[in-house]
N, C-alpha and C positions, 0 to 999 in steps of 0.2 A: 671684828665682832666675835666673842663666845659666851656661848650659852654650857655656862658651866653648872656640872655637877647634872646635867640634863635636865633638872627644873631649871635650870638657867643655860646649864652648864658651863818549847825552848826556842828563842831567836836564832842563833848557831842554828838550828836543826832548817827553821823558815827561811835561813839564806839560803842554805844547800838546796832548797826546792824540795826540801823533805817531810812528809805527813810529822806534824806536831801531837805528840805524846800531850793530853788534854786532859785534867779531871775532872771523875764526876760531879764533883765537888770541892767547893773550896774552903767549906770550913777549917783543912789542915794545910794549908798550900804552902803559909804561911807560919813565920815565928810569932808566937802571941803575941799581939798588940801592946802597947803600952796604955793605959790608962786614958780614957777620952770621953768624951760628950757624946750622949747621941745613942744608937737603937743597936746596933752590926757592931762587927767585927770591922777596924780599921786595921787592915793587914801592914801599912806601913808604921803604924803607933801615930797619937797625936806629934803636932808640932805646937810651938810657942807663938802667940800672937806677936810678937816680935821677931821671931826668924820667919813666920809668913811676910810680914810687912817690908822683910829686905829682900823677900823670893824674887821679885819685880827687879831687882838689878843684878843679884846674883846670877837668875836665870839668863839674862840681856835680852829679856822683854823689852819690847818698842809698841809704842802707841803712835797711832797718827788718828787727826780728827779729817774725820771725810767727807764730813757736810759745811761745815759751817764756813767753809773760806769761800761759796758763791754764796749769788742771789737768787732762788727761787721764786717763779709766781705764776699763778695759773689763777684761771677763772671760777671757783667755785660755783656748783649747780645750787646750793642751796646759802646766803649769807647768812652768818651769826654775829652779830657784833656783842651780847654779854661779856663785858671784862671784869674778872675777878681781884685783880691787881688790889692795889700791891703786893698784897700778902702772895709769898711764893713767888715773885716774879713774875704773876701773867700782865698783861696787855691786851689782850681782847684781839679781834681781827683787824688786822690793818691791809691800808691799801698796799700795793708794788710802790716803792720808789718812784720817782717821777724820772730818775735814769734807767728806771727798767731792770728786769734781770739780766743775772751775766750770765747764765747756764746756755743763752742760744736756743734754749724753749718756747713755743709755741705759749703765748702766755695769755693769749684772748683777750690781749686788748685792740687788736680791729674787730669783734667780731667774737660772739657765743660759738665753740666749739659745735662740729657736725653732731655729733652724739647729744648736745642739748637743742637741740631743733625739735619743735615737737612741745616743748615746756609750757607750762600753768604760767599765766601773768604774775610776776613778780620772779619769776627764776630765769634764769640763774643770777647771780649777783652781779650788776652793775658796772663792774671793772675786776679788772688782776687782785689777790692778794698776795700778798706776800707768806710765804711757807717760812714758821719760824719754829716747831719742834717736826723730829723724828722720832720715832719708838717703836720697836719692834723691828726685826732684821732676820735677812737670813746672806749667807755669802757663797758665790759658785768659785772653781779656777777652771778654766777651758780648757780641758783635755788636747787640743792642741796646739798652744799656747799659754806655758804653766807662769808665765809672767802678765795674762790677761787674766783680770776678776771683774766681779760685777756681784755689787750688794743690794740690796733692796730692800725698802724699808715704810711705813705711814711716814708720809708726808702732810703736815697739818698747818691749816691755814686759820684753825682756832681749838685752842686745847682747851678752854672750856665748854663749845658745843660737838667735842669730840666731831671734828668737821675733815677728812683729809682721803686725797688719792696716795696713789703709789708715787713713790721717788726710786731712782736708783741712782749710784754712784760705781766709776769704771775706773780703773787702775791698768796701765800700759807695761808697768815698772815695776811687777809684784808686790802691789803695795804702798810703793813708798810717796806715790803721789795720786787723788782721784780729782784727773783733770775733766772728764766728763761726768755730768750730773743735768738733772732735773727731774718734773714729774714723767710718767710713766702713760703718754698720748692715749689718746683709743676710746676713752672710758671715764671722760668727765661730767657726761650726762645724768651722773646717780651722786646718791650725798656723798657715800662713803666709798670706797674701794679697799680693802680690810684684808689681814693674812698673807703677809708675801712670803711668798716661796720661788725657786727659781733652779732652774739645771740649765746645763747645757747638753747639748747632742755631741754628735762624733763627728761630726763637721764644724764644730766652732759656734754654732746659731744658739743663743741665750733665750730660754722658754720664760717666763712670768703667767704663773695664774693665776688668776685674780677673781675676787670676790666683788663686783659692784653691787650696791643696793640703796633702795630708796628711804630717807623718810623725812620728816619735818619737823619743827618744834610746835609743842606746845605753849602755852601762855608763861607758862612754868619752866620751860625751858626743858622739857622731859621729852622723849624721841618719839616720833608718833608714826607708826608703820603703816596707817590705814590708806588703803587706793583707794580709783573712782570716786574721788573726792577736788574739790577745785582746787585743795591743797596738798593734793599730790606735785611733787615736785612733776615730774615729768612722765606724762601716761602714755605718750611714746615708746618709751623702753618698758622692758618689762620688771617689776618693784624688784626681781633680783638674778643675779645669772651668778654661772662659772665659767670662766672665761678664757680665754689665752690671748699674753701678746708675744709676739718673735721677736728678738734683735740678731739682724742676719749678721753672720760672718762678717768681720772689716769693717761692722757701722763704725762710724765716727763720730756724727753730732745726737746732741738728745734729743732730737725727733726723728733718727732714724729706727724705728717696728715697723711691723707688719699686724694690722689688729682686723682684720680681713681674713675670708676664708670662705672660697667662690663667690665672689662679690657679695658678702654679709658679713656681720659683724663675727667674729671668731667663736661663737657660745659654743662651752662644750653641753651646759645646760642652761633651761632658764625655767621660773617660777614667778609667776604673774598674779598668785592667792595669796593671800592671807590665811596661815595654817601649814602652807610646805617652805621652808625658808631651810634654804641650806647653809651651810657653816664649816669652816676649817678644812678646808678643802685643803690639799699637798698634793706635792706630786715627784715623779721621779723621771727618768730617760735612762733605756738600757746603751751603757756608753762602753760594753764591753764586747770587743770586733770579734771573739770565739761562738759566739753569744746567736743562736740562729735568729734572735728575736732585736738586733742588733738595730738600735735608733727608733727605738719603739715608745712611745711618750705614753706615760699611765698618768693619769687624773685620777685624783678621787676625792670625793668630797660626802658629808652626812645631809642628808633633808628631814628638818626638825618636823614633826605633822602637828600641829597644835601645841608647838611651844614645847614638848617630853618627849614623846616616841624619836627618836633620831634612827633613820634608819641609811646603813652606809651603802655608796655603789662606787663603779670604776666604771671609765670607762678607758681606751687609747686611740691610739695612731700612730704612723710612722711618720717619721723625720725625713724630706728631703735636703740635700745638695744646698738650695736655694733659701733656706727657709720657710717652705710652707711645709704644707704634711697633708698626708691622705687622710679621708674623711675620718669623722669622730666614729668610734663604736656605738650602737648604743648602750646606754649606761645600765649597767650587771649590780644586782643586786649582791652582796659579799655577805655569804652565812656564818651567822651569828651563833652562839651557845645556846641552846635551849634554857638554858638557866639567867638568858639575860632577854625577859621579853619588854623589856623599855630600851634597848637598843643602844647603841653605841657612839663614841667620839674618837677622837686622835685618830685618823689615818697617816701612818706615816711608814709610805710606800720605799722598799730596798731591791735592788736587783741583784744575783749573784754571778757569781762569772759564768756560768753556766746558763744564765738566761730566767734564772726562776726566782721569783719576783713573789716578795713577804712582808707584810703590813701589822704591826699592832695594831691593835682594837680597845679600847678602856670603857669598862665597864662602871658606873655607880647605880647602886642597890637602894631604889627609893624605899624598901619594905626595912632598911636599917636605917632610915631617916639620914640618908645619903652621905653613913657614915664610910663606907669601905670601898674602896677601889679594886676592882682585878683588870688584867691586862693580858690577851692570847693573840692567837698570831693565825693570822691568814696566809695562804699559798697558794698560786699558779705555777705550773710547771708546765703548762701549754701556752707564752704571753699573754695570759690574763684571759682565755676564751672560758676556763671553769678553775673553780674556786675550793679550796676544801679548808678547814678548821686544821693550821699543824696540832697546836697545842697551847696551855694555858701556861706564861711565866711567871705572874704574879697573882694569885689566888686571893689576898683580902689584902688592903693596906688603908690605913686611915690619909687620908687626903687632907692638904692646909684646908684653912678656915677660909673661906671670902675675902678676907683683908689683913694679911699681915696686921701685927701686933705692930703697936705704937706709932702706926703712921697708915695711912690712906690708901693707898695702891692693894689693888689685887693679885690673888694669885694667877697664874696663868697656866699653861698644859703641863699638866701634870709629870708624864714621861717621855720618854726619847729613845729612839730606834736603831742601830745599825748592823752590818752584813757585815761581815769577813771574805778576805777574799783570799786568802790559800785553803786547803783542803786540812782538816785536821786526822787523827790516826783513826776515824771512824767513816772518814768519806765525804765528808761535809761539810761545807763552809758555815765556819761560826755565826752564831747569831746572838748580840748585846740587846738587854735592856736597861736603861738605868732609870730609876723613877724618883719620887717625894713620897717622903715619909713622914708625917705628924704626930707618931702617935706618943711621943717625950712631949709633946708640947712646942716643939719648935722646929723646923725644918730639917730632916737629914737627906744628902743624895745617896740613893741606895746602888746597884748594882748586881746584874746576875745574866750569865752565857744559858748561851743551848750548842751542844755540837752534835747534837745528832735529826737537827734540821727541823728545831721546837718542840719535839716530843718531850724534852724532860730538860729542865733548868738549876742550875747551880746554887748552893746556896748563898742568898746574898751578898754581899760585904756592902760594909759604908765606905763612900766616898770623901766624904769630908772627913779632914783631920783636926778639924778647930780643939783646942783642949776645953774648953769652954761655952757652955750651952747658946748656939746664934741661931738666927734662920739660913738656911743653905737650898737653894730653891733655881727652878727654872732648869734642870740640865739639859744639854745637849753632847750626842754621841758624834763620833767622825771614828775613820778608820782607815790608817795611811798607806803607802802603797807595801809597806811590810809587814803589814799588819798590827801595828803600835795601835792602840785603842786609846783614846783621847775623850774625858768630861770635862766639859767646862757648865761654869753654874754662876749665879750671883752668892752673894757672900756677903754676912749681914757681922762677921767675927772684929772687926776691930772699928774703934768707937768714933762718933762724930770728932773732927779735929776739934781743939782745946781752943776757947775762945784768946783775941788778940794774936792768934797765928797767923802764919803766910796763909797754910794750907785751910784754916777757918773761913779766912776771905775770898782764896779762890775757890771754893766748895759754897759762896754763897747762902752761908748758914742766918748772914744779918735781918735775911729775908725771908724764912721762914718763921713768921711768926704767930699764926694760930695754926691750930691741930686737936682735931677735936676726939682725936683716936688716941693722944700722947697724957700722959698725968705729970711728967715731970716741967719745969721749966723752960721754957722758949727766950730766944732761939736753942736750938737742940745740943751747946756745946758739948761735949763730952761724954751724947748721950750714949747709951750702947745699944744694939739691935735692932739700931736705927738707918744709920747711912748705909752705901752700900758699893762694893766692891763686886770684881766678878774673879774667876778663877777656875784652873786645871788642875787635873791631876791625869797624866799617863799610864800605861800598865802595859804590858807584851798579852801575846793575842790567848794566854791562859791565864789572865786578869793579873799575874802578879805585879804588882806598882812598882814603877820604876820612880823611886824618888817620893815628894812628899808633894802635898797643893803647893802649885805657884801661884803669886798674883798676878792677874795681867792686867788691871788697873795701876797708872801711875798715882792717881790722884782719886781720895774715897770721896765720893759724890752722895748730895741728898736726893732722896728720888720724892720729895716733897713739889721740889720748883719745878713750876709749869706744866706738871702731871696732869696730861689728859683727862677729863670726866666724863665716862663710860659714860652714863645715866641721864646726867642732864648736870649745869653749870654747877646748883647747888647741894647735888648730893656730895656725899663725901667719900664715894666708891673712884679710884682715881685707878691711873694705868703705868705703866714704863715698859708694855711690853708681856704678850705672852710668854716671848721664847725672843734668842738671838742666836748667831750664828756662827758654826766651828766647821772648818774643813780642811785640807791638809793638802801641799802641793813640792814638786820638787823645788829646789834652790841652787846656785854657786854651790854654798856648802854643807847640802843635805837636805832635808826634809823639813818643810816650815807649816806649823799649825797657826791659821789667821782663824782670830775671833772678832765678832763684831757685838757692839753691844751699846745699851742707851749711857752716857755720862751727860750730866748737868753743871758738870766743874768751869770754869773760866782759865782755862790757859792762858788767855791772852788773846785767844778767838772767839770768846763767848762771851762776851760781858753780859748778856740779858740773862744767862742762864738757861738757855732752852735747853731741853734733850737733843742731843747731838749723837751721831755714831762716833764711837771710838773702832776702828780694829788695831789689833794686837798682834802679835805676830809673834814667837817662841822657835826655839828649837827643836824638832820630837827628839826625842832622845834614843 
């Protein structure tokens, strides 16, 4: 769920263990750019839509699909059955198989889920469905166990009535295989479960927290949030919480969590009105053993008051041994600018090795008719007990539109957060932000440091190198254990595959046939700034780039098929995802950047075309 726009809403030197010589700036850092598309300065110069397109084997990028080789199915608290089909690929909800799923999940066919106990006559649905898209991701590695991951993702048992809990999927083998999967136990009492995010502690226990919340359809098929109504799905629970589930150390099967916490359900909050509804909630765990605040779990999340004012808080806990944790804080209000009295979105909390713990904040300025973005930065320096304003890194930026150009799906969080973890020559661990920029008309990923602990920020650069005007959209930051700074982003630069191709058929383009956002011709052969890839670009920890964008898609996918519908079946506001996921772990031979991300292609695992996770996996360099 977002409520966007708020009405809706030197390396040599870092090996030696040596403070890094940083500038104030980077508008010179660099040889002048070569010629490109786009807003910033591209310190690497454009590349050719044809040497990006062989970046994907030159770099020896590996894809693996991480959902789609089980069977998911769980009981949904609310049934949709609207099928939009054929057009795109959907199917509407269907049942589980009659062989069941292969996940080993708890799939609610003896029997409604503990958490729907309590439910309005006609909920929850009937039997099992079956989960046939993912969208949206994030990915952990476990600090003590760099060949353990765990991603997490919507799990959706109907992409027309945007109907899905949480899924995850677990990797043993760094990667190369995710033999554990299913949905995400605890929390199938509410329609949706929304925003996954996830860390792990310094014990190995994998945090997820989660967003459940209630509502129902309309006649129309449009989402209806009102309680104390007989169609309230279930007045038991409360219409929306923030939550936490655990996966302890050595689980094994997909129903080992913990969604308990002193015999109650784990809420870190809950909201039971109509008018406080919270939203995009992230979180982080201090997983650094120097750290006095060492296994300390920070939540935060915004509570929207009437659908505009969104106002942010935090709260934490500590991490035990076992898996639980000491009680929740209560939840701290995180001060705002006086220049932003309609309040705030994106929390997206970083810990420094030093224990101090900093969050962006994005701002939209309903008095510019929600044209401009800023973005500043919170800090604790006591684990979170008090709060102060560092400083402002992005002052105005025009923000995408609602819906991508020539196709359906919307935009999603605007920018992306991360910490540095050596000290640079001012005392300080770096701080990255990289954001979206609109205001050419089409999406660029921007980029910009702070080394003196957010007080003052770098100038820009663009991140994308496309020579050629595309949407570049959705980034996300990571930051590896040498301090290599890593954006990956979706990427709109090379064209729908050419009709009667291999790559046309396994891209599923035959099935895209209406589009009421599109003017050209259907299906989309050859269209441009249409399909969509995702992709990186690197830089050492004083942004200069090492190398140009790679792709880490093998195969360009349409994000047309079987795109979720935010709104209701027949609007035409669709999803793939606000954000996906980049994080960085050791390997055999160095250091490996895994991305996860939604693709719709058919390798040969997907014949229906649903959104699927892809992760990726690269070299850092």
């Amino acid at each position: 769920m977002i409520r966007r726009r708020l009405a809706q809403l030197s390396v040599p030197a870092l090996l030696l263990g040596l403070p890094l010589a940083l500038p104030a700036t980077l508008a010179a850092t660099s040889a002048p750019a070569a010629a490109q598309s786009g807003v910033g300065n591209v310190p690497q110069g454009s590349q050719s839509s044809a040497n990006y397109a062989n970046s994907f084997a030159a770099a020896h990028v590996t894809n693996v699909d991480a959902t789609s080789g089980q069977i998911s199915c769980y009981r949904p608290e609310v049934p949709y059955f609207t099928n939009n089909g054929p057009n795109d690929g959907y199917t509407g909800m269907s049942p589980c198989p009659a062989t069941g799923a292969t996940t080993g999940e708890n799939t609610g066919a003896s029997g409604p889920y503990p958490a729907q106990a309590g439910s309005n006559p006609g909920f929850p649905a009937a039997a099992p469905m079956l989960v046939k898209d993912r969208s949206e991701s994030d990915i952990r590695v476990d600090p003590t166990n760099p060949r353990h991951l765990i991603g997490s993702s919507k799990w959706f048992v109907s992409a027309e009535g945007y109907n899905h809990l949480f899924g995850f999927y677990e990797s043993f083998d760094g990667g190369k295989t995710w033999a554990v999967t299913g949905h995400i136990p605890g929390y199938e009492g509410w329609t949706d479960n929304t925003d996954p995010v996830g860390a792990f502690d310094g014990f190995g226990n994998y945090y997820e927290f989660i967003l459940p919340y209630q509502f129902f359809y309309n006649a129309d098929g449009t989402h209806n949030f009102n309680i104390g109504t007989p169609r309230e799905p279930n007045p038991a629970q409360p219409a929306e919480v923030v939550a936490m589930a655990v996966r302890p150390h050595r689980a094994t099967t997909a129903t080992d969590w913990i969604t308990t916490h002193a015999g109650h359900p784990d809420f870190v909050a809950s909201y039971d009105s109509v008018g406080n509804e919270p939203d995009k909630q992230w979180m982080t765990i201090d997983d650094n053993p120097a750290s006095p605040h060492y296994n300390r779990v920070y939540a935060m999340w915004v509570d929207f008051h009437d659908g505009f004012t969104s106002v942010p808080f935090v709260s934490y806990a500590d991490a035990r041994p076992d898996g639980t944790h000491t009680d929740w804080s209560t939840p701290r209000r995180l001060p705002v600018s006086p220049h932003n009295p309609q309040g705030v979105t994106y929390l997206l909390p970083h810990v420094d090795p030093n224990g101090t713990i900093y969050t962006t904040l994005t701002n939209t300025n309903p008095k510019k008719g929600f044209c401009c973005d800023s973005i500043f930065v919170d800090k604790s320096t006591d684990g979170g007990k008090t709060w102060s304003v560092a400083g402002t890194a992005v002052r105005s930026v025009t923000p995408p539109p609602g819906i991508y150009p020539n196709t359906t799906f919307r935009d999603g969080i605007e920018n992306t957060f991360a910490v540095g973890n050596h000290l640079d020559a001012q005392g300080h661990f770096p701080l990255y932000v990289s954001y979206e920029d609109f205001s050419a008309g089409v999406g660029n990923v921007m980029l910009t440091a702070s080394y003196d602990g957010g007080a003052t920020w770098t100038t820009p650069i663009q991140v994308n190198d496309n020579a050629s005007p595309a949407d570049e959209f959705q980034p996300n930051l990571t930051v590896a254990a040498d301090g290599t700074v890593s954006v990956n982003f979706y990427d709109r630069r090379l064209a729908c595959p050419a009709a009667g191709t291999t790559a046309a058929a396994g891209a599923g383009l035959a099935l895209d046939q209406v589009n009421p956002n599109y003017t050209g011709s259907l299906p989309p052969y050859g269209a441009a700034n249409y399909c969509v890839n995702a992709s990186i670009q690197f830089y050492d920890p004083a942004l200069h780039p090492l190398g140009h964008n790679i792709r880490l898609t093998q195969h360009t996918w349409d994000p047309q098929l079987n795109a979720p519908h935010t709104g209701s079946a027949t609007g035409e506001r669709t999803f793939i995802g606000d954000y996906f996921g980049n994080t960085t772990g050791p390997s055999a031979t160095g250091t490996l950047d895994y991305s996860t991300f939604v693709s719709t292609y058919d390798d040969g695992t997907n014949p229906a075309h649903y959104q699927q996770q892809i992760v990726a996996t690269v070299a850092v360099p």
